[in-house]
Backbone as JSON Lines, residues from 0, in Angstrom:
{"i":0,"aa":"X","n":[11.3,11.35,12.64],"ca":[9.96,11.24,12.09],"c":[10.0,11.02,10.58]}
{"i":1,"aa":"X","n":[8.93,10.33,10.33],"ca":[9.14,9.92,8.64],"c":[7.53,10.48,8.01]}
{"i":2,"aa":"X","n":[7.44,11.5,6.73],"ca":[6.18,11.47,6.47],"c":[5.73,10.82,5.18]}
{"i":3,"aa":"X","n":[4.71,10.07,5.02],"ca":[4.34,9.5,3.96],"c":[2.9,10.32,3.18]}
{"i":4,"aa":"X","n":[3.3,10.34,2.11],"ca":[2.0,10.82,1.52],"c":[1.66,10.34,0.41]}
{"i":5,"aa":"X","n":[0.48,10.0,0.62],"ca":[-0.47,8.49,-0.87],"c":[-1.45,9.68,-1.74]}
{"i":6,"aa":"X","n":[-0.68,9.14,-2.92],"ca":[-1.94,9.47,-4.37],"c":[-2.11,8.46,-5.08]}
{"i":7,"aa":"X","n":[-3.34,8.6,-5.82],"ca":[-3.66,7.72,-7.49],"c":[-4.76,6.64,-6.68]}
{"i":8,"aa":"X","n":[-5.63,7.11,-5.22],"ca":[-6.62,6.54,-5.31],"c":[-7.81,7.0,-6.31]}
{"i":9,"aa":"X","n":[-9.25,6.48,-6.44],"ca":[-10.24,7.16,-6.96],"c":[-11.31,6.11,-7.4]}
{"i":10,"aa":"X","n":[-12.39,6.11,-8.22],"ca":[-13.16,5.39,-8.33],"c":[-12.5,4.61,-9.5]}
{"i":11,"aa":"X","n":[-12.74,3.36,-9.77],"ca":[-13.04,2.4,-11.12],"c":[-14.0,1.19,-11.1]}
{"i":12,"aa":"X","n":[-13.89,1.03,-12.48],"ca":[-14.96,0.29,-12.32],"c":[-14.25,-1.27,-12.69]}
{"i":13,"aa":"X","n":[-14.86,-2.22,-12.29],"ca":[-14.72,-3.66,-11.93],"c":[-13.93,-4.09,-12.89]}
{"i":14,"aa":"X","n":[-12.44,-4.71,-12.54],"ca":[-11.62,-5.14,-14.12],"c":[-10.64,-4.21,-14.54]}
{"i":15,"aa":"X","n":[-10.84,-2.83,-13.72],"ca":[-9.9,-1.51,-14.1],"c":[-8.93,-1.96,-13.25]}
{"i":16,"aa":"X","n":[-7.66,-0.52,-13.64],"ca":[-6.59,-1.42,-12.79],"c":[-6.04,0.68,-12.23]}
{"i":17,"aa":"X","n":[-5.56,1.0,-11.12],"ca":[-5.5,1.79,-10.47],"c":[-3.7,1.85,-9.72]}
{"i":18,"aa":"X","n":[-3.06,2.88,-10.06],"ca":[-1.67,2.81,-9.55],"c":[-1.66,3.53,-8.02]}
{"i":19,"aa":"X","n":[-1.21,3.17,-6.99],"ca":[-0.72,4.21,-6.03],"c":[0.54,4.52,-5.52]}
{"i":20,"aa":"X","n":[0.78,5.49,-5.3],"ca":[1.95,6.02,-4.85],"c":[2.41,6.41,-3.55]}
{"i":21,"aa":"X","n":[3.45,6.14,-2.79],"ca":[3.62,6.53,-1.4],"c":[5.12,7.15,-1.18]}
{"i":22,"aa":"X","n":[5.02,8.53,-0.85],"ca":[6.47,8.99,-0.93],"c":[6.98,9.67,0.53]}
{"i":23,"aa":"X","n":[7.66,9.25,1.02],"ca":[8.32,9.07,2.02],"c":[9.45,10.52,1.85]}
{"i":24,"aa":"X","n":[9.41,11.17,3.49],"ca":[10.67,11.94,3.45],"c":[10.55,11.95,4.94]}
{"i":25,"aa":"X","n":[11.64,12.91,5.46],"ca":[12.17,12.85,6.74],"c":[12.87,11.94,7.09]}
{"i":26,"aa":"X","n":[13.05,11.06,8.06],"ca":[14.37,9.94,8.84],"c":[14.09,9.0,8.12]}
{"i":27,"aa":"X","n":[14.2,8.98,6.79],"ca":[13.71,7.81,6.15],"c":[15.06,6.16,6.14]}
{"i":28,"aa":"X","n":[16.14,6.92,6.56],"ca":[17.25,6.18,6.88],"c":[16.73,4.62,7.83]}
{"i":29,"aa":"X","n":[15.96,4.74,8.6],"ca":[15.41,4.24,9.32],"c":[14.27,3.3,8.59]}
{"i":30,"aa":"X","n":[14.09,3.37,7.74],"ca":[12.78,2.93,7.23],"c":[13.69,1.11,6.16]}
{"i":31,"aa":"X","n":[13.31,0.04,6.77],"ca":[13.15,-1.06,5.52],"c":[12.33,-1.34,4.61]}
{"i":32,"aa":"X","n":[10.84,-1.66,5.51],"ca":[10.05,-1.7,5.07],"c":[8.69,-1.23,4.02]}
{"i":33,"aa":"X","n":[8.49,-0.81,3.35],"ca":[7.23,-0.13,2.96],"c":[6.2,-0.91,2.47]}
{"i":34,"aa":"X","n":[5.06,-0.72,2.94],"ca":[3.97,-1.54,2.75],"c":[2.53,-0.71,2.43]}
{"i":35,"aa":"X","n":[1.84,-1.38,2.23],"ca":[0.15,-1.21,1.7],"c":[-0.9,-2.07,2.5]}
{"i":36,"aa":"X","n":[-1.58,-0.78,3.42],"ca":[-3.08,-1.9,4.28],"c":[-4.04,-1.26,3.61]}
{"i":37,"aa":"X","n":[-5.1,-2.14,3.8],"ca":[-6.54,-1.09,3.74],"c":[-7.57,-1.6,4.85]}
{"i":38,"aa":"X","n":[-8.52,-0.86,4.57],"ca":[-9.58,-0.75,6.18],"c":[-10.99,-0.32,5.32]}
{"i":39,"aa":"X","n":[-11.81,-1.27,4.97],"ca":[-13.32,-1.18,4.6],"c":[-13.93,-1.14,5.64]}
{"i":40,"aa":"X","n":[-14.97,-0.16,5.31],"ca":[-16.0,0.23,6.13],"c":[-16.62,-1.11,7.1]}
{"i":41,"aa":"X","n":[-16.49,-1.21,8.46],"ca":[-16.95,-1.96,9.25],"c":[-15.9,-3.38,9.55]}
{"i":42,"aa":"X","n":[-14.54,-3.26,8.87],"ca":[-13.49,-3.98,8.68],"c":[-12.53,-3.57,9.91]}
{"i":43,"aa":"X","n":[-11.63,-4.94,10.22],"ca":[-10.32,-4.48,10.21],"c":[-9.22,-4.14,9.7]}
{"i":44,"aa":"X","n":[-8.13,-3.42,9.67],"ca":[-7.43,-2.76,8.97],"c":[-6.64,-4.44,8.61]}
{"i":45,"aa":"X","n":[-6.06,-4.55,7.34],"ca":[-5.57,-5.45,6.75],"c":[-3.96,-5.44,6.06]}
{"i":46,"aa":"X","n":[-3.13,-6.02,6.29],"ca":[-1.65,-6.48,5.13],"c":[-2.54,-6.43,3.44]}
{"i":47,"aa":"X","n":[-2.55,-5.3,2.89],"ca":[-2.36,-5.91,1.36],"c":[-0.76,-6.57,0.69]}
{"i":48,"aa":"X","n":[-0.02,-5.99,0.83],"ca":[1.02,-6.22,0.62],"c":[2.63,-5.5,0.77]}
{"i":49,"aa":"X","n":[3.79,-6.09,1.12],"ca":[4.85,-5.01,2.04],"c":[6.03,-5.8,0.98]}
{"i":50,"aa":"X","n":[6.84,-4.74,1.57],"ca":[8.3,-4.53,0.36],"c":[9.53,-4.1,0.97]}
{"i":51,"aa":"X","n":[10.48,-5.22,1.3],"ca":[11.5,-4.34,1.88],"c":[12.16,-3.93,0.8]}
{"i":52,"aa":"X","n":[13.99,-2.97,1.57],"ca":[14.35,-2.49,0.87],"c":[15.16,-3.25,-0.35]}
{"i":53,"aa":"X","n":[15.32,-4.44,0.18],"ca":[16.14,-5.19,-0.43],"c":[15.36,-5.88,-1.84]}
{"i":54,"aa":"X","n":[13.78,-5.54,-2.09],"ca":[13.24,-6.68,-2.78],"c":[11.8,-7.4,-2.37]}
{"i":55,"aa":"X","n":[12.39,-8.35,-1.14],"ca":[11.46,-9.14,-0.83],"c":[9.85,-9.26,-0.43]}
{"i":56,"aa":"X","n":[9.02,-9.74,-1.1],"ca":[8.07,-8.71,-1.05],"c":[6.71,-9.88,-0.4]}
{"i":57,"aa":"X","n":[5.69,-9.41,0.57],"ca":[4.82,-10.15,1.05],"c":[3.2,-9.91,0.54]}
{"i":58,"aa":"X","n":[2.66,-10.7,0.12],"ca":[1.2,-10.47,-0.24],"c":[0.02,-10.92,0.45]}
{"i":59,"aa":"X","n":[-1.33,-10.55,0.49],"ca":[-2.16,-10.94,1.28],"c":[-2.52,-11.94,-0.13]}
{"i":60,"aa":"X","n":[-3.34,-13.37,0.24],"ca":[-3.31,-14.07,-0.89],"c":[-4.81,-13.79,-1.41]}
{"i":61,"aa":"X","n":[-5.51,-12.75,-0.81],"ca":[-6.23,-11.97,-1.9],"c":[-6.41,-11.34,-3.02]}
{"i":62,"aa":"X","n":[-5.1,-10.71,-2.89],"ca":[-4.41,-9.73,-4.15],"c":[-3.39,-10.53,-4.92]}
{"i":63,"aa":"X","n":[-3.03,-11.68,-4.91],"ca":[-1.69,-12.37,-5.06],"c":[-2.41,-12.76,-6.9]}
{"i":64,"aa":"X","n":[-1.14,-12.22,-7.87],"ca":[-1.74,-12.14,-9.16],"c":[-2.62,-10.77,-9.31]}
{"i":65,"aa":"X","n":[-3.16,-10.21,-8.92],"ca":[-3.31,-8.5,-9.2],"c":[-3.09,-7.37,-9.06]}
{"i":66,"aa":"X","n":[-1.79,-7.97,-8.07],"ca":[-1.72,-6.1,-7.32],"c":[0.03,-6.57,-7.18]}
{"i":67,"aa":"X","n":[0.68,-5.62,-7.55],"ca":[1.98,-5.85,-7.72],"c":[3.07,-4.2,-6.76]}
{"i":68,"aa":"X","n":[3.85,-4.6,-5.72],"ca":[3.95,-3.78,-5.32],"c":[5.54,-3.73,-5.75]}
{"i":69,"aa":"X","n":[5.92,-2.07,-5.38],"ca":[7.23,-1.6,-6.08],"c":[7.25,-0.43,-5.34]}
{"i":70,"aa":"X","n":[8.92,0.12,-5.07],"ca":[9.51,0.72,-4.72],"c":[10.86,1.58,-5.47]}
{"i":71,"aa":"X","n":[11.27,2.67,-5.35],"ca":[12.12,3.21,-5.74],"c":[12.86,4.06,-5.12]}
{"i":72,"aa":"X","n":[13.75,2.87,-4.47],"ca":[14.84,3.54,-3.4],"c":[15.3,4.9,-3.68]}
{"i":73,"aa":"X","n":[15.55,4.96,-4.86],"ca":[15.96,6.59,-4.65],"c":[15.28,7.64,-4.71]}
{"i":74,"aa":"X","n":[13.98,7.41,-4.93],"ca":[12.99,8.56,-4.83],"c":[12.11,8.42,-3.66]}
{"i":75,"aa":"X","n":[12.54,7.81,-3.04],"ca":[12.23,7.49,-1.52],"c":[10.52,7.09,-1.14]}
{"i":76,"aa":"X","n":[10.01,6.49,-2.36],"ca":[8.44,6.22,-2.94],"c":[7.92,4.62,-3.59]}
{"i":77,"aa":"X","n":[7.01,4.1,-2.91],"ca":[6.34,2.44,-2.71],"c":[5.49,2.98,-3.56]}
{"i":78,"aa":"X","n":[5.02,2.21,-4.4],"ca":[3.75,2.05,-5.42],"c":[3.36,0.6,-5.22]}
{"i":79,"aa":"X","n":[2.03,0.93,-5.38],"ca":[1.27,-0.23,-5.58],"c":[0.36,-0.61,-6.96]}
{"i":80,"aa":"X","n":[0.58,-0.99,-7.75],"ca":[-0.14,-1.29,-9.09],"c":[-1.49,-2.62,-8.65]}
{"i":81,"aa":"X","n":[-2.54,-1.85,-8.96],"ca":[-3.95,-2.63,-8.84],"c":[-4.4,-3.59,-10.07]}
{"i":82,"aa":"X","n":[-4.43,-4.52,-10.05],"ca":[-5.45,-4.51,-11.96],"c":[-6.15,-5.86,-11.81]}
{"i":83,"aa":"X","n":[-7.28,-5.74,-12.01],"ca":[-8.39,-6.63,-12.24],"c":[-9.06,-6.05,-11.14]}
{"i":84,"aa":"X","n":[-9.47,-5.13,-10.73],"ca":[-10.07,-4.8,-9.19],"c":[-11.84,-5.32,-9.27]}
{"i":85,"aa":"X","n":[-11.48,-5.47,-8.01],"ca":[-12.7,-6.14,-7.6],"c":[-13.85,-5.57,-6.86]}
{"i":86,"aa":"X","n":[-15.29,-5.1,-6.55],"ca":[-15.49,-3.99,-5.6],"c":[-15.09,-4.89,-4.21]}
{"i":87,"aa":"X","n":[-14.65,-5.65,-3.84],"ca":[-14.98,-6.23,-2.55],"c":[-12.94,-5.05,-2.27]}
{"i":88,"aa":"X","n":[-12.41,-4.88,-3.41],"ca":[-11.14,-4.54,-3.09],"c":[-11.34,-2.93,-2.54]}
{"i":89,"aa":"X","n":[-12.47,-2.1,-2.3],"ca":[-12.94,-1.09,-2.08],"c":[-12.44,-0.89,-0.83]}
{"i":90,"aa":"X","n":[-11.97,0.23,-0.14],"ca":[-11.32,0.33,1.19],"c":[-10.93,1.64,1.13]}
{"i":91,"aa":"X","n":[-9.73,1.82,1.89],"ca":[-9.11,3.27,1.92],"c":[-7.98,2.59,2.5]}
{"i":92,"aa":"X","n":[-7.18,2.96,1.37],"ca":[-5.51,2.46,1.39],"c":[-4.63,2.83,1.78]}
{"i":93,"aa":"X","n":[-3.57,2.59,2.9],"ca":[-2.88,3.52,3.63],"c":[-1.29,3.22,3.7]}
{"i":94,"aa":"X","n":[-0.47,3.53,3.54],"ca":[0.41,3.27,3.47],"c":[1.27,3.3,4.68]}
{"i":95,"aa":"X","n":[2.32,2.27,4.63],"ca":[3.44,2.25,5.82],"c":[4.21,2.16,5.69]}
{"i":96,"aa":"X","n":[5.41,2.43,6.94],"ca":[7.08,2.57,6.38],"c":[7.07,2.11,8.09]}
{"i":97,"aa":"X","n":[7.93,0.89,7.82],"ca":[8.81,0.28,9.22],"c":[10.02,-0.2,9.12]}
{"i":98,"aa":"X","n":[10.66,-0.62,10.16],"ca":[11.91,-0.81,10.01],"c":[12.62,-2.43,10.09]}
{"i":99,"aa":"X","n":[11.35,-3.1,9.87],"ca":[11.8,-4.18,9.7],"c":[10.58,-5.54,9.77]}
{"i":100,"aa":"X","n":[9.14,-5.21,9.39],"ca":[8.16,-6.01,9.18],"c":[7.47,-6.11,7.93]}
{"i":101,"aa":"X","n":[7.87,-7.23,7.48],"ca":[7.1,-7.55,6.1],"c":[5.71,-7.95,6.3]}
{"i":102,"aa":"X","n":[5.33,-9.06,7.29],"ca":[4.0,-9.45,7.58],"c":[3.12,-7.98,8.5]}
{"i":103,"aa":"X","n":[2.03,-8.02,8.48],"ca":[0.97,-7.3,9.4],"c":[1.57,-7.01,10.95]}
{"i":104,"aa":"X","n":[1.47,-5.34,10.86],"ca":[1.99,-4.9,11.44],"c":[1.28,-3.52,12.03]}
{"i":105,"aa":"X","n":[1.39,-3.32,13.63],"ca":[0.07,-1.63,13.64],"c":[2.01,-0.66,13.87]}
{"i":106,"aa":"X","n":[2.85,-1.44,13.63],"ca":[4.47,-0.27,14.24],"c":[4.52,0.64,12.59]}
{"i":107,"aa":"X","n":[5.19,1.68,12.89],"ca":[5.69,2.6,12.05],"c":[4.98,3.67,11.69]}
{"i":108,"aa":"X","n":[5.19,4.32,10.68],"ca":[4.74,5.19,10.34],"c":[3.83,5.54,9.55]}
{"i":109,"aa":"X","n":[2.31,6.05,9.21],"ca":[1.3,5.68,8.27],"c":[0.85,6.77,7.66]}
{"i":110,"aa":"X","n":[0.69,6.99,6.57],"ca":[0.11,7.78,5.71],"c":[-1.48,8.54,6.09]}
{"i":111,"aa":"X","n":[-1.6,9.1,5.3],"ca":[-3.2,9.54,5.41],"c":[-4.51,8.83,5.31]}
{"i":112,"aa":"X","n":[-3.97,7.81,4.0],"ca":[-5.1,7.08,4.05],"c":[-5.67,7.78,2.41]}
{"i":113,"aa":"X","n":[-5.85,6.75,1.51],"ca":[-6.69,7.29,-0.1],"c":[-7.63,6.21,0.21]}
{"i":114,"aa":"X","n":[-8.51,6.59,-0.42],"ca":[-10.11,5.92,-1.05],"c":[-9.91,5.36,-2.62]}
{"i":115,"aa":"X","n":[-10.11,4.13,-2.64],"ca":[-10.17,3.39,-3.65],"c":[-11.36,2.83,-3.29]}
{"i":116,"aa":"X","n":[-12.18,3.02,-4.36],"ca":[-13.78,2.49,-4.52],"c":[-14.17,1.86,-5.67]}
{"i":117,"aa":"X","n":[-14.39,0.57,-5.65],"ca":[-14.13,-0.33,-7.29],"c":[-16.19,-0.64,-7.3]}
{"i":118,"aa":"X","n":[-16.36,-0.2,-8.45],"ca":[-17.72,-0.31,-9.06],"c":[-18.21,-1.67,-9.74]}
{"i":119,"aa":"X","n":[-19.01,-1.99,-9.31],"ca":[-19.79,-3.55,-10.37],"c":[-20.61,-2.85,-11.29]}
């Protein structure tokens, strides 16, 4: 079992830029992947963007130029850096850890889920 747990959602306002964090423990041996979805109210859950371990990294071409994702293998923790946010980027952001999907994916393991709510 692998557990993930997300901080550094919260409100901003339009143009702000918002960091999150996702830190991983348990069988994390198992884990390539780490990634970032979100799920707005009346939405389906979405790929923002995924990171294996090696680097390679996939974006939804929504975010592509504002949202920059990163990892730190040895602290066993995916960040996602926000900036220029948009309210349409408003959701609740959840994080994932799989073992081998960069594109959109419902396999692995998922976080709790933070609220990021971007203001006009």
């Amino acid at each position: 079992q692998v557990q993930l747990v997300e901080s550094g959602g919260g409100l901003v306002q339009a143009g702000g830029s918002l960091r999150l964090s996702c830190a991983a423990s348990g069988s994390i041996l198992s884990i390539n992947v780490m990634g970032w979805y979100r799920q707005a109210p009346g939405k389906q859950r979405e790929l923002v963007a995924a990171i294996a371990r090696g680097g390679t990294t996939n974006y939804a071409d929504s975010v592509k130029g504002r949202f920059t994702i990163s990892r730190d293998n040895a602290k066993n923790t995916g960040y996602l850096q926000m900036n220029s946010l948009k309210p349409e980027d408003t959701a609740v952001y959840y994080c994932n850890a799989n073992w081998g999907f960069l594109k959109a994916t419902t396999v692995g393991y998922w976080g709790q889920g933070t609220q990021v709510t971007v203001s006009s």
